[in-house]
C-alpha positions in Angstrom: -200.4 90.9 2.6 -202.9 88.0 2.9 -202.1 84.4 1.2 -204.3 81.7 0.7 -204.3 78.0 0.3 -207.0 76.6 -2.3 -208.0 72.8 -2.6 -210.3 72.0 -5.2 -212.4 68.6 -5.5 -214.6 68.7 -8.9 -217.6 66.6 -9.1 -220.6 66.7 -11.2 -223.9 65.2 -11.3 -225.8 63.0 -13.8 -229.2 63.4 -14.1 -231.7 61.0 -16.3 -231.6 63.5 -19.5 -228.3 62.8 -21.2 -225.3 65.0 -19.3 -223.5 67.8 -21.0 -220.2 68.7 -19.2 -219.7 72.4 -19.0 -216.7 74.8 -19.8 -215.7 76.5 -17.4 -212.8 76.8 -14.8 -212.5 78.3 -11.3 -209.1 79.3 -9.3 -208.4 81.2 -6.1 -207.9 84.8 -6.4 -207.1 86.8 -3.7 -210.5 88.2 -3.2 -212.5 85.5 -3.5 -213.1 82.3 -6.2 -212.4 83.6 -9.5 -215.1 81.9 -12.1 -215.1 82.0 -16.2 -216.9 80.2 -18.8 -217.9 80.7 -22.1 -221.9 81.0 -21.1 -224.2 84.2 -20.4 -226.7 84.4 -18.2 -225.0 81.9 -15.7 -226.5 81.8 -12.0 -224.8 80.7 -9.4 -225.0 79.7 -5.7 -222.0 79.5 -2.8 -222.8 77.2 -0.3 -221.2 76.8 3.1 -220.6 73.2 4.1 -224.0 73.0 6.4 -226.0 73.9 2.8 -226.4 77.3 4.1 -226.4 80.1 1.3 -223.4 82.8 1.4 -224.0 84.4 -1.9 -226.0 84.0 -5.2 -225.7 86.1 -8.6 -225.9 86.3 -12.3 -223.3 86.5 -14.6 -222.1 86.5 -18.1 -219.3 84.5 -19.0 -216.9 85.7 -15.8 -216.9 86.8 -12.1 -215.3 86.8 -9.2 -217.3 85.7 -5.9 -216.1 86.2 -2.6 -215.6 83.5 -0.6 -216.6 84.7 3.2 -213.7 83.2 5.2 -212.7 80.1 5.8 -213.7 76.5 5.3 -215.4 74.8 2.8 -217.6 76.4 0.1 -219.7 74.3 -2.4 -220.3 76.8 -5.6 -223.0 75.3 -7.8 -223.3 77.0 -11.5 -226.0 76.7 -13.8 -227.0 77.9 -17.0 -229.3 77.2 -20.0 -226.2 74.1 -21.0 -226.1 73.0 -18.0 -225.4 72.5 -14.1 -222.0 72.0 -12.7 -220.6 72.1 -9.0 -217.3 72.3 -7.5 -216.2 72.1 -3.6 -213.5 74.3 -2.2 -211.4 74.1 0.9 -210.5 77.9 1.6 -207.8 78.8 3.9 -207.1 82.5 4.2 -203.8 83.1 5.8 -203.5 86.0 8.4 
């Protein structure tokens, strides 16, 4: 039985258009980062700490993404309201 340890820092970013915060929420499941919001056809990007790409998708309104080991992940969600990201520290027990 694995266990994990999840930190989660929030920040956003502000462009020059006037900023619309997004709905959403994302939590540690034991497969990965468990996402929801109330959007369809939300894209999103997980990001290792170097910038490098570890998975990208579509969703609509929920999904879980795996979070390939340890470290932290940057996951950057977008959508037709908006752009949102969110850093996680992910520490899978053994």
């Amino acid at each position: 039985d694995d266990s994990y340890a999840l930190f989660i820092t929030s920040t956003s970013t502000i462009g020059l258009e006037e900023y619309k915060e997004l709905d959403w929420s994302a939590f540690a499941v034991t497969n990965g980062i468990r996402v929801e919001m109330r959007y369809n056809n939300v894209n999103y990007e997980l990001l290792d700490v170097n910038g490098k790409l570890l998975g990208s998708g579509q969703f609509n309104q929920e999904v879980t993404i795996p979070t390939h080991g340890n470290g932290i992940r940057i996951l950057k969600v977008s959508c037709a309201d908006g752009t949102a990201v969110k850093k996680f520290s992910i520490l899978n027990k053994e």
